[in-house]
LOTOR-428957 format. One record per residue (C-alpha): chain; x, y, z; residue number from 1; residue in three letters. Coordinates in steps of 0.5 Angstrom, whole numbers, plus 500, padded with zeros to 3 digits. Each point is the difference from the previous one (the first is absolute). Example, Ala and Ser with C-alpha at 12.3 -4.5 7.8 and 13.67 -1.06 7.14 Angstrom:
# LOTOR-428957
mol_X_Y_Z_seq_type
A_525_491_516_1_Ala
A_502_507_498_2_Ser
END
This chain:
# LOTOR-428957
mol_X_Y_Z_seq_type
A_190_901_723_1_Unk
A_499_499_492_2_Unk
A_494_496_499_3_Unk
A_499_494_496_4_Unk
A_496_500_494_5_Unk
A_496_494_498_6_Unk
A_500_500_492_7_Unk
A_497_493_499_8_Unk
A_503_495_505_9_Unk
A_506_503_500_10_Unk
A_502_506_506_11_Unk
A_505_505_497_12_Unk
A_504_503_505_13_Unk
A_508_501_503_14_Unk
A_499_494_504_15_Unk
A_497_495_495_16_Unk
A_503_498_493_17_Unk
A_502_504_495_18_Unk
A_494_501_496_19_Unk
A_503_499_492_20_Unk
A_494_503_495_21_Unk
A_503_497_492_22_Unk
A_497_507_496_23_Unk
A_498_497_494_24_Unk
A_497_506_498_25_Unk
A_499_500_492_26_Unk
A_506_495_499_27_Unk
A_494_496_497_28_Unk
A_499_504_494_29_Unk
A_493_499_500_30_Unk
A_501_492_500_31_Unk
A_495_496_504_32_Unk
A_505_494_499_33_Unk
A_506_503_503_34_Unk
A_497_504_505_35_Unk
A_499_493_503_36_Unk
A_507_498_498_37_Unk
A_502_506_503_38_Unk
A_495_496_507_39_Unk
A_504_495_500_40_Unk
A_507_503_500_41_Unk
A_498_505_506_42_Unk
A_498_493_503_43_Unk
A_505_496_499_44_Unk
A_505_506_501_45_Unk
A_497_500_508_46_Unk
A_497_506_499_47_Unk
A_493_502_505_48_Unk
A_496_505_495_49_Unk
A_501_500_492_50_Unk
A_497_507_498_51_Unk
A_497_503_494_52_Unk
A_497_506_497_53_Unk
A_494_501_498_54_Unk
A_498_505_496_55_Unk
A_494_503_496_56_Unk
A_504_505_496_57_Unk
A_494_504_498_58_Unk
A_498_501_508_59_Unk
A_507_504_501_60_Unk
A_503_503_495_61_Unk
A_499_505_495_62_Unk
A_501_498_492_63_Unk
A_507_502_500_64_Unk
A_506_498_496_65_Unk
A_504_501_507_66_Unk
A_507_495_500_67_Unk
A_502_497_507_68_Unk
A_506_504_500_69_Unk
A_506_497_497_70_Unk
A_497_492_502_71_Unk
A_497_500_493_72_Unk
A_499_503_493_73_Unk
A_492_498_500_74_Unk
A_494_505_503_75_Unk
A_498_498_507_76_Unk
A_494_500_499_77_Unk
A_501_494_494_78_Unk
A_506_496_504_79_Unk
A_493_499_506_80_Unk
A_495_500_494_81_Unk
A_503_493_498_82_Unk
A_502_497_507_83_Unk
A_493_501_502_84_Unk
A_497_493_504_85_Unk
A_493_499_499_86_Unk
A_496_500_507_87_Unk
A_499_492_498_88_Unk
A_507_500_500_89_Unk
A_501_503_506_90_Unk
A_495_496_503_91_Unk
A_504_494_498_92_Unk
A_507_501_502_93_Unk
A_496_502_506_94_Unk
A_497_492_502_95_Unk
A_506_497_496_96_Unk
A_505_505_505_97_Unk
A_496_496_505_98_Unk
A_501_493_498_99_Unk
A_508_501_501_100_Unk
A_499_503_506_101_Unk
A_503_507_498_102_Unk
A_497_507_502_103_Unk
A_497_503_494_104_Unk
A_500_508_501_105_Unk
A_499_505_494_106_Unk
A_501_509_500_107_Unk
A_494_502_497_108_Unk
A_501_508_497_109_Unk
A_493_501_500_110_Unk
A_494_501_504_111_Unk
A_496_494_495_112_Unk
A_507_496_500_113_Unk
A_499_500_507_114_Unk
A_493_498_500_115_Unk
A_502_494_496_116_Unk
A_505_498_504_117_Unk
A_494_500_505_118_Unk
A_497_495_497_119_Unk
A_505_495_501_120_Unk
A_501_501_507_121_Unk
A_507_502_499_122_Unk
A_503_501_508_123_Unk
A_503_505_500_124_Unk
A_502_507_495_125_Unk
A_507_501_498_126_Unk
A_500_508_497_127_Unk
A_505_502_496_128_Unk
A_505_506_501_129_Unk
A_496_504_494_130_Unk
A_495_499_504_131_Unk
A_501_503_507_132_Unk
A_498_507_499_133_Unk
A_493_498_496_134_Unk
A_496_502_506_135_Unk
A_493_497_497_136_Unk
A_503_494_499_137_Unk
A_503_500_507_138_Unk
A_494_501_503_139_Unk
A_496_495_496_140_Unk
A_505_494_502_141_Unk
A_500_503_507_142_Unk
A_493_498_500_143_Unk
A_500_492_498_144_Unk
A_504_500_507_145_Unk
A_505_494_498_146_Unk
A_509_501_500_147_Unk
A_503_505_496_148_Unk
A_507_500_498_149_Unk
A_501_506_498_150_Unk
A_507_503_495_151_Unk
A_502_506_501_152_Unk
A_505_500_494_153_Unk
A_501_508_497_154_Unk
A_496_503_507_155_Unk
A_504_505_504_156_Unk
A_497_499_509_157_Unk
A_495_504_500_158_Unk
A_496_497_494_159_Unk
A_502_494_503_160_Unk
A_496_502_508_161_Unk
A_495_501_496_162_Unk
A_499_494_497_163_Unk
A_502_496_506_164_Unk
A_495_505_504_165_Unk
A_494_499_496_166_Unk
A_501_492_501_167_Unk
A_501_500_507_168_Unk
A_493_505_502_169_Unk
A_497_494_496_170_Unk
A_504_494_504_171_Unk
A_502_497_494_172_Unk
A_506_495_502_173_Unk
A_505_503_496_174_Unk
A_507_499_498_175_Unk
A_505_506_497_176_Unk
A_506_498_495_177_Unk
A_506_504_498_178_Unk
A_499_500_491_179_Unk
A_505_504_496_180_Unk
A_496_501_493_181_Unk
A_505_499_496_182_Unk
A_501_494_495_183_Unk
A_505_498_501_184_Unk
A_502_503_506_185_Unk
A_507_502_502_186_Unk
A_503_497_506_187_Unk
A_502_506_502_188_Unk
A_492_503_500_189_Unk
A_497_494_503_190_Unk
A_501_504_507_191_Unk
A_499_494_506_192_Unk
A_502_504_506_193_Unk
A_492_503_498_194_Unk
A_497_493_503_195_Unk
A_503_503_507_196_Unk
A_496_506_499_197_Unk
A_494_497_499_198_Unk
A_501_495_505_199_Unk
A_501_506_505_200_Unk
A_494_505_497_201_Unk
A_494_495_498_202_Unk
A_501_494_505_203_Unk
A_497_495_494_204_Unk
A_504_495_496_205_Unk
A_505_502_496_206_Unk
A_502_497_494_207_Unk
A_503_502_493_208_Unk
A_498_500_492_209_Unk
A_507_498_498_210_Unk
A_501_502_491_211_Unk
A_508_499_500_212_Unk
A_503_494_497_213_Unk
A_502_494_504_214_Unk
A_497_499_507_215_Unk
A_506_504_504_216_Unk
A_496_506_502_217_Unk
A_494_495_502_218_Unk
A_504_496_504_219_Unk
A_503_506_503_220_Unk
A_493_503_502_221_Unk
A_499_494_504_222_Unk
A_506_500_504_223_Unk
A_498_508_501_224_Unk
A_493_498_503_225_Unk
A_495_498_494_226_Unk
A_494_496_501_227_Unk
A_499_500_493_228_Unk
A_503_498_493_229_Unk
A_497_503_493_230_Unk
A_505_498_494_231_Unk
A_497_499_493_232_Unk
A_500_493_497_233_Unk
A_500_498_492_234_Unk
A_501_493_497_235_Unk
A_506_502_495_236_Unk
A_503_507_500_237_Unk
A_501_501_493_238_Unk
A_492_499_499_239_Unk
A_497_507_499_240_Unk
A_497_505_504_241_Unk
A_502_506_503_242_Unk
A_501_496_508_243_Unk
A_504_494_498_244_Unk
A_507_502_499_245_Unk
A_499_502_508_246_Unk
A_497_494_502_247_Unk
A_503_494_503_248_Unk
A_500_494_496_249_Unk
A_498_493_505_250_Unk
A_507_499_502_251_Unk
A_501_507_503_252_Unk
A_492_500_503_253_Unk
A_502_492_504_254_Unk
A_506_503_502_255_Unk
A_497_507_502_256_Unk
A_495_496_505_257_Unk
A_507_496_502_258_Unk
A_503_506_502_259_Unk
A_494_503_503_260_Unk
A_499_494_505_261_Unk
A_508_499_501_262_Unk
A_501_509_502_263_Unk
A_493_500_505_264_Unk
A_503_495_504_265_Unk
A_506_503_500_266_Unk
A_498_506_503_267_Unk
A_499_499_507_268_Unk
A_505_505_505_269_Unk
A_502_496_507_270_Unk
A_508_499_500_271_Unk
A_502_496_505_272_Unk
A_504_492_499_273_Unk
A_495_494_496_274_Unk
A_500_494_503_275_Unk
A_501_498_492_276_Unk
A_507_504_501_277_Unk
A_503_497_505_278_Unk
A_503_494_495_279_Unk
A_503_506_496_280_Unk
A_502_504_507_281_Unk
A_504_493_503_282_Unk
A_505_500_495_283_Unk
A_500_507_497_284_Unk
A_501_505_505_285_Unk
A_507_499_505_286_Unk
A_503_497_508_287_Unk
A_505_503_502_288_Unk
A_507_496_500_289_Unk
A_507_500_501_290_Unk
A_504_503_495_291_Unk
A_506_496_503_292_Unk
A_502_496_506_293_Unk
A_499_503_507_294_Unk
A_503_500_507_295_Unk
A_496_500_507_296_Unk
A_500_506_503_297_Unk
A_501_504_492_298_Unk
A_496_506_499_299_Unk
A_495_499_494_300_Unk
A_501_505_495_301_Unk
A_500_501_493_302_Unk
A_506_497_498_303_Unk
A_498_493_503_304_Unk
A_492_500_499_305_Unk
A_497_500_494_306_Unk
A_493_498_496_307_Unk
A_497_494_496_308_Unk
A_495_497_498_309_Unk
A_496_496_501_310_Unk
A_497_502_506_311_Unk
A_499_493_504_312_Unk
A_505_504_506_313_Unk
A_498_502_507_314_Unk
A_501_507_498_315_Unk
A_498_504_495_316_Unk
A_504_505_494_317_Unk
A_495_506_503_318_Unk
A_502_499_507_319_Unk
A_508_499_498_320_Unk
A_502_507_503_321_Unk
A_497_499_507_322_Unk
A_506_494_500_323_Unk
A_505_504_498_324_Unk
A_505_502_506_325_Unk
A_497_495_505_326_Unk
A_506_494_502_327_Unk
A_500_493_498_328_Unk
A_498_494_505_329_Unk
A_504_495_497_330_Unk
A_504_500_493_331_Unk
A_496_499_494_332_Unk
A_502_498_493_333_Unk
A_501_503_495_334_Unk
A_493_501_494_335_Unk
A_496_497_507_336_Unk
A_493_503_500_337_Unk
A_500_504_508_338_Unk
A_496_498_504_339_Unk
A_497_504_507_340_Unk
A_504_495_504_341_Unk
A_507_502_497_342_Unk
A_498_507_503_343_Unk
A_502_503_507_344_Unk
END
């Protein structure tokens, strides 16, 4: 059995709601005031978590005119360098976060990163794909004993039972998503039959870090299982930056949280006849019925009986071939609902 994880009040797992996480990531550009706008869209959207990054440029990179593949034309390190919060700012987000009643998280990716999220008390860590293979950090996580969700975008399985291992021997809760690193990613590289394999191998919750266009793929991992939702969230999409054309815009965030609530309560797996039903199942299935006007003594067959709505007669359309070649009591006129009695 998959046990939950508590990250703030809220537990995470298959038999809680979905847990919608709005990456805001660096969609602020380094603007204090729109991250708080951004607060407020998470918020009203009914997202559980907004999340940001946090990053310290010098402590995990090199200097290097590196690009971030085809999202952008400017150097990696200058796109962070100039979306970088101040810890004051973090700090703020984090209590102002609070008074809206929505959980702050952030992705460190540095050991001081995390040692600054430390002092905000944060209540959990979500670790990015990049991440996943950093061994030192891991472990430096691993050792703050709070949740951790973990990405696994550009990872094959055993980089990824490594990762998982080495959370699991320091009893971290964790919670594993399906990430293709791609921006966009191609419907067809997203991959949603992996969440059943990693609810059948690592036995944890299992979500998904989705970077399609629209809310489609998402909603599809919910319905394959997803504790977890992940979208990037931007206030405008023609605002810049290398994450914004991808992200949802507050309309599509509100529907997605509709869409995740409307999909998880679809998924249960009994079949049998609702009480809810039976008004629709009165009218819309069949009796049996005279097909023309019938003898005493007449042998009920194809030719003289057939089926009809609405099912308000003695005998059902299901039961239509345990009358045919059994004689009629009495004569019975034509378009009559059968009933038991008519038959010998």
């Amino acid at each position: 059995m998959v046990r939950d994880i508590k990250i703030g009040s809220r537990l995470i797992g298959p038999n809680r709601p979905v847990f919608v996480i709005a990456e805001a990531g660096i969609n602020h550009n380094g603007s204090f005031q729109i991250a708080k706008r951004m607060v407020d869209m998470a918020k009203k959207a009914g997202a559980d978590c907004i999340k940001f990054q946090t990053h310290i440029v010098e402590e995990e990179m090199t200097k290097t005119n590196i690009l971030p593949g085809k999202i952008s034309k400017r150097p990696l390190w200058d796109i962070i360098k100039d979306c970088q919060l101040t810890v004051e700012e973090e700090e703020k987000l984090s209590r102002y976060c609070k008074n809206k009643d929505i959980l702050f998280l952030s992705t460190p990716f540095s050991i001081a990163a995390v040692e600054r999220l430390e002092k905000i008390r944060m209540p959990a860590y979500k670790i990015g794909s990049g991440e996943l293979t950093n061994l030192p950090f891991l472990n430096h996580i691993a050792k703050k004993k709070k949740p951790v969700i973990l990405s696994s975008g550009m990872s094959n399985m055993d980089e990824i039972k490594r990762a998982v291992t080495l959370f699991k021997k320091s009893k971290t809760p964790l919670a594993l998503l399906q990430t293709t690193s791609e921006y966009p990613c191609d419907y067809r590289d997203v991959n949603l039959g992996v969440i059943d394999i990693y609810k059948k191998i690592f036995n944890i919750p299992i979500g998904i870090s989705d970077h399609t266009f629209g809310i489609y793929t998402a909603l599809g991992a919910v319905a394959k299982g997803a504790c977890i939702v992940e979208k990037h969230i931007t206030l405008d999409k023609k605002m810049p930056g290398p994450d914004q054309r991808l992200s949802l815009e507050p309309h599509e965030l509100a529907e997605l949280v509709k869409g995740c609530k409307a999909v998880k309560q679809a998924l249960g797996n009994t079949k049998k006849i609702l009480k809810k039903e039976m008004p629709v199942l009165r009218f819309a299935r069949e009796s049996v019925v005279t097909r023309q006007d019938i003898s005493k003594g007449d042998t009920f067959s194809e030719r003289n009986l057939t089926t009809k709505r609405p099912s308000t007669g003695q005998i059902p359309a299901k039961d239509y071939y345990r009358i045919l070649g059994k004689r009629a009591k009495r004569s019975i006129p034509k378009n009559r609902q059968l009933l038991y009695s008519d038959v010998s």
